[in-house]
C-alpha positions in Angstrom: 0.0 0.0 0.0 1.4 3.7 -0.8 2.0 5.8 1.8 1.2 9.8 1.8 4.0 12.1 2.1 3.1 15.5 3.8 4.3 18.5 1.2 5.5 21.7 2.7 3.6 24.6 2.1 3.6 26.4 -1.3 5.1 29.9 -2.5 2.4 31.7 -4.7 2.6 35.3 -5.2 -0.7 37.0 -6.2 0.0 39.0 -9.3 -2.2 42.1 -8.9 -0.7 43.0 -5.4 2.6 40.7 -5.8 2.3 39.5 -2.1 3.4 35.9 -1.3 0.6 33.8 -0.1 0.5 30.5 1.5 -1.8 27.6 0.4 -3.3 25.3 2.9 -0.9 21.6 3.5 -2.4 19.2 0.9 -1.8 15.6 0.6 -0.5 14.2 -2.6 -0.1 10.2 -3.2 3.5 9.1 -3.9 4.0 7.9 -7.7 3.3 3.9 -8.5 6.6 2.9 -9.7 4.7 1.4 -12.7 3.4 4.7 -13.7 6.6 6.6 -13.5 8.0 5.9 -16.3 4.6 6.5 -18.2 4.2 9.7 -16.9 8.2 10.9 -17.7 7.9 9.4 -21.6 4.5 11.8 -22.0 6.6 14.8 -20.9 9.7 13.8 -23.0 7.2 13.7 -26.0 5.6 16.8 -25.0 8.3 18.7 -25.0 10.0 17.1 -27.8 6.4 18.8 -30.1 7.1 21.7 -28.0 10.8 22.1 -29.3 9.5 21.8 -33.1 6.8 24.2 -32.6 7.9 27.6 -34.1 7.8 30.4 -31.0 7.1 34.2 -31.7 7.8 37.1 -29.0 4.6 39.5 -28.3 3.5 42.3 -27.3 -0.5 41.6 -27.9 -2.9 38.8 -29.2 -5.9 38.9 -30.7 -7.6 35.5 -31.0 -10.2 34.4 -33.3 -13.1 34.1 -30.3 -11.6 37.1 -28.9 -9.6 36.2 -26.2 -7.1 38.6 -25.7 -3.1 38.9 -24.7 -1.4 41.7 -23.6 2.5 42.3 -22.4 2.6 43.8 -19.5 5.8 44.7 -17.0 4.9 43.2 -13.6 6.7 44.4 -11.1 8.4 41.3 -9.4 7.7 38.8 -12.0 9.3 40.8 -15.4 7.6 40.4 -18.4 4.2 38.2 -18.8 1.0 38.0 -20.7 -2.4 39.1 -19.1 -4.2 36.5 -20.8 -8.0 37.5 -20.9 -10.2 34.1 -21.8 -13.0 35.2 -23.3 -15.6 32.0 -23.0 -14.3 31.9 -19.1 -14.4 35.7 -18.8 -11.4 35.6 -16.7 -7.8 37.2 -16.5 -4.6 35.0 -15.9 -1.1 35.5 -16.7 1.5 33.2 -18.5 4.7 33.7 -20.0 3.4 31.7 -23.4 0.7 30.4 -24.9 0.0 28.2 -27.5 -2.2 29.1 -30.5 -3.1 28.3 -34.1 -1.7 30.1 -37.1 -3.0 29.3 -40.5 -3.9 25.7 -38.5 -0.3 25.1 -37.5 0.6 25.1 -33.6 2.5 28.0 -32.6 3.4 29.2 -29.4 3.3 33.1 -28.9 5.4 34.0 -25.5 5.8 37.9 -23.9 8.7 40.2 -25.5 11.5 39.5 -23.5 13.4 43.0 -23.7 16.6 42.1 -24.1 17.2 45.4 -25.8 15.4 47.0 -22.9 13.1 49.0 -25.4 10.7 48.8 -22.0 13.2 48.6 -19.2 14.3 52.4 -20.9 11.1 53.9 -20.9 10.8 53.7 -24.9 7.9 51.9 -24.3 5.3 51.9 -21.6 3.3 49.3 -20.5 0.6 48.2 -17.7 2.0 46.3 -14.9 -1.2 44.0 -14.2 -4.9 44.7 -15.0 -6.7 46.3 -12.1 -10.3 46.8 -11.3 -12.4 50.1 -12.1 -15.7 51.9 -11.2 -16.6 52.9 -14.4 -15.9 54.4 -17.9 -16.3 58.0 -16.9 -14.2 57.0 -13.3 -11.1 56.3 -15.7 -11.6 59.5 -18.1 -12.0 61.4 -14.8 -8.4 60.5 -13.3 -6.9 61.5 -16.9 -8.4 64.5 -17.0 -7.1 65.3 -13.6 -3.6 64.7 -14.4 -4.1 66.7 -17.3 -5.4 69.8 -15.5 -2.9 69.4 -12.5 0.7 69.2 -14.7 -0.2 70.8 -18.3 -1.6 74.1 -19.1 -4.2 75.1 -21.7 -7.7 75.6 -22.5 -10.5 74.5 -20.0 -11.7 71.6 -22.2 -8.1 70.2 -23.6 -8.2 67.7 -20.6 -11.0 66.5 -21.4 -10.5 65.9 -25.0 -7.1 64.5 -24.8 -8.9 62.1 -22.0 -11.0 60.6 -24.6 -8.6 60.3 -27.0 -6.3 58.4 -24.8 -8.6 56.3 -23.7 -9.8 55.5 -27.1 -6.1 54.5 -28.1 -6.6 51.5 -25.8 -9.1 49.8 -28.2 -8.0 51.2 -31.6 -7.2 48.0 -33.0 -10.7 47.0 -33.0 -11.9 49.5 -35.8 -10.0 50.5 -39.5 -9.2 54.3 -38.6 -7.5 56.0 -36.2 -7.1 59.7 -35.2 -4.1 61.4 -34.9 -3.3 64.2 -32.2 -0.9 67.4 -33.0 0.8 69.8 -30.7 1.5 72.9 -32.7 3.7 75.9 -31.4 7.7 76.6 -31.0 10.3 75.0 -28.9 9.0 75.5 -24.9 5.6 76.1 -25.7 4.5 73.0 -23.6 3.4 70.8 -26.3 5.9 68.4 -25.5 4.3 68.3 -21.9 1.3 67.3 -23.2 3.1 64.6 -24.9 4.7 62.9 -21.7 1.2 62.7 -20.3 -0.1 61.5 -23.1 2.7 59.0 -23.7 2.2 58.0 -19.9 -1.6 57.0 -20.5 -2.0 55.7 -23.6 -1.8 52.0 -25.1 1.4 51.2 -25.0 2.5 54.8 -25.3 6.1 54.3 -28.2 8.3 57.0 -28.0 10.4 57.6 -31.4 12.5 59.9 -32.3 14.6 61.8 -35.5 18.1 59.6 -34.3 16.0 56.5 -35.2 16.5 54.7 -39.0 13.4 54.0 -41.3 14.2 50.4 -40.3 13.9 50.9 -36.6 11.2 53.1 -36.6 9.0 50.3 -38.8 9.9 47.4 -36.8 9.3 49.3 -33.6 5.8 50.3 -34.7 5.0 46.7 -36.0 5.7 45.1 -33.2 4.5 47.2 -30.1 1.7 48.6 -32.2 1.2 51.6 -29.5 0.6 54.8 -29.5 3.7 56.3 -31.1 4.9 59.6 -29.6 7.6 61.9 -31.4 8.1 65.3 -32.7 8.2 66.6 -36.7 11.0 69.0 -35.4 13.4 66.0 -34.5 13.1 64.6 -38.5 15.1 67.1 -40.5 17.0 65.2 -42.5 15.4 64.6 -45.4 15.6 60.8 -46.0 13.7 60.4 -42.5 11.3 63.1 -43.0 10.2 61.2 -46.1 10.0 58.0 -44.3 8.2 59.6 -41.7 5.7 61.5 -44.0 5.5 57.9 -45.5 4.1 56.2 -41.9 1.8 59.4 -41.5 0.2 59.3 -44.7 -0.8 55.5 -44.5 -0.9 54.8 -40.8 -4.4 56.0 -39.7 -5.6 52.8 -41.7 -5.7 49.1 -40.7 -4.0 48.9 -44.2 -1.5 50.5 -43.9 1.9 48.8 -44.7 5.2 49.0 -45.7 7.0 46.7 -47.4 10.4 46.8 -46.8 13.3 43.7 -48.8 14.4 41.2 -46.0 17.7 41.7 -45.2 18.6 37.8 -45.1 17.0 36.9 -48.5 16.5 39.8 -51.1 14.0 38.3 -53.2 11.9 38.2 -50.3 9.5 41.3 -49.4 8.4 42.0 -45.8 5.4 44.0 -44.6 5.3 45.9 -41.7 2.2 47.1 -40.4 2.3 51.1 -39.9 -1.3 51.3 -38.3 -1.7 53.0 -35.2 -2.7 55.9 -33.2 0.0 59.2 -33.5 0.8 62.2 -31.1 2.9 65.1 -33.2 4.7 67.7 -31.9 5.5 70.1 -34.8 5.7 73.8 -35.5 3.6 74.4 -38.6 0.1 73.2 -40.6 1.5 70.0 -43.2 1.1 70.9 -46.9 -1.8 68.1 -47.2 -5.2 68.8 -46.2 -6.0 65.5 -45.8 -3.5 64.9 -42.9 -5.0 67.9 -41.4 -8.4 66.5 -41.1 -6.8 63.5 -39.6 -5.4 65.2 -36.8 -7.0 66.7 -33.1 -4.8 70.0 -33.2 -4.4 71.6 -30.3 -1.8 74.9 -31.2 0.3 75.3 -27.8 1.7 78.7 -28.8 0.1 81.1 -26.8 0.1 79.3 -23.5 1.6 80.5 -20.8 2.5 77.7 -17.5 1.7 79.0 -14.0 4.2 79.4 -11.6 2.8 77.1 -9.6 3.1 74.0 -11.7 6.5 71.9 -12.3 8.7 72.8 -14.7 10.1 69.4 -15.0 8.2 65.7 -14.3 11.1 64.3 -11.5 10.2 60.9 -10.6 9.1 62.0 -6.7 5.9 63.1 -8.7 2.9 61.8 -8.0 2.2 61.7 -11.2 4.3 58.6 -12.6 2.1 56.6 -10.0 -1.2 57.9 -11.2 -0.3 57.2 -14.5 0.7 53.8 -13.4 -2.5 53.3 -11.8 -4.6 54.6 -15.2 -2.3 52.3 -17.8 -3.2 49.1 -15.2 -7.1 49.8 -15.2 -7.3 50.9 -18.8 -6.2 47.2 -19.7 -9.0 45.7 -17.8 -11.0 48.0 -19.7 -9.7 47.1 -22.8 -10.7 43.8 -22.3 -14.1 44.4 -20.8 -15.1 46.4 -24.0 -12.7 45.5 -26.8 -15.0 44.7 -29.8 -18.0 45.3 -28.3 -18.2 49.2 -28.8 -20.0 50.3 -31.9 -18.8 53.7 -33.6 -22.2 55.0 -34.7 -21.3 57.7 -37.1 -24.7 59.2 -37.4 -24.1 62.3 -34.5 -20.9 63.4 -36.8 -22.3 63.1 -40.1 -22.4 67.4 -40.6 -18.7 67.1 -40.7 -16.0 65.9 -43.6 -15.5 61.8 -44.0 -12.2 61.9 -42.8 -13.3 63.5 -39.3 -16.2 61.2 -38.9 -14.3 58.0 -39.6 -11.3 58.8 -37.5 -14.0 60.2 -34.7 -16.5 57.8 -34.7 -14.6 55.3 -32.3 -13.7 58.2 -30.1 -17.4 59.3 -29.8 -18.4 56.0 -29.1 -16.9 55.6 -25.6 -17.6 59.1 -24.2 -19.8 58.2 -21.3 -22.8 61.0 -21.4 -24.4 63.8 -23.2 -21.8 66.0 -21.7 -18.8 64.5 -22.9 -20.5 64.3 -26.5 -21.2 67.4 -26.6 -18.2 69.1 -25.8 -16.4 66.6 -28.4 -19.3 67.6 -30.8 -18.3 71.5 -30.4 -14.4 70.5 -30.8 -15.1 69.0 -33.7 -16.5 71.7 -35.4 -13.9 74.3 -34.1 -11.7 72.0 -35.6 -13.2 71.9 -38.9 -13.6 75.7 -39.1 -10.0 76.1 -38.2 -8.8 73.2 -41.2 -11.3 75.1 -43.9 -9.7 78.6 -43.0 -6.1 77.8 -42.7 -5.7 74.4 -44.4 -2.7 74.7 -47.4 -5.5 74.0 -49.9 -7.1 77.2 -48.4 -4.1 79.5 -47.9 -3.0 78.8 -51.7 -6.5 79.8 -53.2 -6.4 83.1 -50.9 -3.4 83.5 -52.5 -4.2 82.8 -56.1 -6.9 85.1 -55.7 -4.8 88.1 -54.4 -4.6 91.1 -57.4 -0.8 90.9 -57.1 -0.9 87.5 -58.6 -2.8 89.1 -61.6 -2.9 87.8 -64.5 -2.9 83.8 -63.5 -3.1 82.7 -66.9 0.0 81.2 -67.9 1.6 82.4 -64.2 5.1 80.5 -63.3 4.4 78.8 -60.4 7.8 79.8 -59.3 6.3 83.2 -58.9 3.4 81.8 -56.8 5.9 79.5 -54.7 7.7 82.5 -54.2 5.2 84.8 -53.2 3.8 82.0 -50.5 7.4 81.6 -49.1 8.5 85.5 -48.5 6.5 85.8 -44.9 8.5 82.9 -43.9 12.2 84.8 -45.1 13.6 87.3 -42.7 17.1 88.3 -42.6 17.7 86.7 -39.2 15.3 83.7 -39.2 14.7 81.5 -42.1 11.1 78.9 -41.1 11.5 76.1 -43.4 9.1 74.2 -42.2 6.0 76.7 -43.6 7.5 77.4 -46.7 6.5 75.3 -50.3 9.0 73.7 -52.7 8.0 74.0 -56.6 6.8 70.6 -56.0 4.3 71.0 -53.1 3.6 74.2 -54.6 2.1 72.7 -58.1 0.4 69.8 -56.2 -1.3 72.2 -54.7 -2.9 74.1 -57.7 -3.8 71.7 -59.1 -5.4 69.7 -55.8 -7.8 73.5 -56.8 -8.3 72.0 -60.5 -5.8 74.2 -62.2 -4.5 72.7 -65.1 -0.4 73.1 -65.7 2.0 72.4 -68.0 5.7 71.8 -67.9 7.8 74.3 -69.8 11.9 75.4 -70.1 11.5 77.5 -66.9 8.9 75.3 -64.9 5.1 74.9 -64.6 2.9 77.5 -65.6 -0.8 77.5 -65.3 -2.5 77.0 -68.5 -5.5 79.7 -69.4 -8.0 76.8 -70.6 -11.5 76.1 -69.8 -10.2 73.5 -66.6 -8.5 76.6 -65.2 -11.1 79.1 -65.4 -13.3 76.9 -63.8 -11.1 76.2 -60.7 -10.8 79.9 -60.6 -14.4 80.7 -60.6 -14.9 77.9 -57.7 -12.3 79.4 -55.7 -13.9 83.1 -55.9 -17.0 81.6 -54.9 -15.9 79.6 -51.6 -13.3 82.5 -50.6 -14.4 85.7 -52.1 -12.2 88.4 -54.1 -10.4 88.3 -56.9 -11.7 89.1 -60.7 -14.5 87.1 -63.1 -11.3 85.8 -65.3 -7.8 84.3 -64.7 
């Protein structure tokens, strides 16, 4: 007859408060000596199929019945996956799991940082998933942290709220909105950033020192929020890549492909899809970025004395941020795919607002919230249809020192845009228009160009005159001909 063999007490640490707790003695049967060697040829064998199965390093899952896995940073037991089961409705953490891909076995297991991307604060991350009150209870904390370390306009905070917030489900719908900071060096834009960055989804902070490649692979894998500022991107082979990852990144789409370093016949696409906070000094030259974007200009703020000029760690803030990231998670997976963006309340504004909007609008917790977004919104759109390029260029086209348009260098035009950016001590680059932008431009109005010996000129045809008339008739001025 077996005996019973008394086991000691066992170590488990509870991973939301990450205090040891001790289970109650239980009694366990010793092994049959006939079943031992059973029981070790299933493990061999088990991890024998475990060996051959490919692995892949995460930072989120999204499964087919919508159970969801998410990296987070515990703080005693490193990098895991909040595994959220979504036939059990229940939250549990593992360092892998094994899936299906395409019907093959492959196990997925939590980024291990050995480049300490997370470690350095390039990436932030919940530690575990925490309990909350209520929708409004989260926007409520962000909107104090907002109002207590950044400065600006009574309803910022409460904007920015939702739009963080949103971030954390973004993945679920095909658009995303992007945020931008306008104003010059110290105007407390990149304030709001670090908040921002500190209560997003996995808020990604990248800057102008990082390669196209690094910046692609950074965004593809974390797939957070990325943080950076225009300013940092003046050399011109990364501002192109960067006005490459703007211009397709607000849609679930959007990819680059990029050769594979190891095999060059090989093509590899990397998703560029995610929600963006800008810093930047200036409108961009394409309207439809503009309508993208929540701008929020920083210029004419002014910081009270009474707030800190730098975030030290002896904050209270870096906790309460902490606390937000840990309890947005568990509200990520409490309403991730289960939040419809009705676009029916935004439907007096352009298609590129309402489809970026929608999913924002969708979580704002009462008529108050809605309607304050509402009136942003169309702030917002008055501002992009007075001062948009598209805009600025017809104003300017429709100025009597521009007379006669007909067959009018562009040169001339690009030149007359770019003399209130040319002073003798200050020269602002980022406003002004190359011949290039310049021509896209006119002819985004409908005037038609041609190339000659000294550049493009606008033609005096029937397509022109017509652009012309439209422009007189949305902006005023000007005469009945080109």
């Amino acid at each position: 007859m077996n005996e019973a063999a008394e086991t000691g007490p066992a170590k488990v640490f509870d991973l939301t408060t990450g205090v040891e707790v001790t289970t109650p003695t239980v009694l366990t049967a010793e092994a049959s000596p006939s079943t031992e060697p059973a029981k070790a040829s299933k493990k061999k064998k088990k991890a024998d199929e475990d060996e051959k199965t490919p692995r892949k390093p995460i930072a989120a899952y999204v499964g087919p019945d919508g159970s969801l896995a998410e990296l987070v940073k515990h703080p005693t037991k490193g990098m895991l996956l909040a595994y959220y089961s979504a036939r059990r409705k229940q939250i549990t953490y593992k360092q892998s799991l094994g899936v299906k891909c395409n019907g093959e076995d492959e196990i997925l297991y939590a980024y291990p940082d050995k480049k300490n991307l997370i470690g350095s604060g390039v990436v932030t991350l919940p530690t575990v998933a925490a309990s909350y009150k209520s929708t409004a209870d989260i926007l409520d904390k962000m909107v104090g942290i907002f109002r207590e370390y950044a400065f600006g306009p009574d309803r910022w905070p409460y904007i920015l709220s939702a739009y963080c917030l949103s971030t954390w489900i973004y993945d679920a719908y095909d658009a995303v909105a992007y945020v931008k900071f306008m104003g010059e060096g110290g105007s407390g834009k990149g304030r709001f950033q670090e908040i921002a960055r500190g209560i997003s989804y996995r808020g990604t902070l990248v800057n102008g020192a990082s390669t196209a490649a690094v910046i692609f692979r950074i965004i593809d894998l974390f797939r957070g929020t990325m943080i950076c500022d225009e300013s940092d991107f003046d050399r011109s082979d990364a501002a192109a890549m960067m006005a490459k990852i703007i211009n397709i990144g607000n849609q679930r789409s959007g990819v680059v492909l990029r050769c594979d370093n190891e095999d060059k016949f090989a093509v590899e696409p990397f998703s560029a899809y995610c929600p963006k906070i800008f810093g930047g000094k200036s409108l961009w030259a394409d309207d439809s970025l503009e309508t993208r974007c929540l701008r929020f200009n920083t210029e004419d703020l002014e910081m009270p004395a009474t707030m800190p000029r730098g975030l030290h760690q002896g904050l209270d803030i870096w906790p309460r941020m902490e606390e937000i990231r840990n309890m947005a998670l568990r509200w990520r997976f409490d309403h991730f795919g289960k939040v419809r963006a009705d676009e029916t309340p935004l439907l007096n504004f352009d298609n590129r607002t309402v489809q970026v909007c929608a999913p924002i609008y969708a979580i704002l917790p009462d008529k108050n919230w809605q309607t304050m977004f509402l009136d942003f919104l169309a702030d917002k759109q008055g501002h992009d249809d007075d001062n948009a390029p598209k805009a600025r260029m017809a104003r300017l086209l429709l100025d009597p020192a521009m007379r006669p348009l007909s067959d009018k260098r562009v040169a001339d035009i690009q030149e007359a845009w770019n003399a209130p950016f040319v002073t003798d001590s200050y020269v602002d680059k980022e406003q002004m228009l190359s011949d290039k932008a310049a021509s896209k431009l006119i002819r985004h109005l409908g005037f038609e160009l041609k190339h000659k010996n000294d550049g493009n000129h606008i033609l005096p045809t029937q397509k022109s005159q017509d652009a012309y008339a439209k422009i007189q008739r949305k902006y005023g001025g000007g005469k009945t001909k080109i």
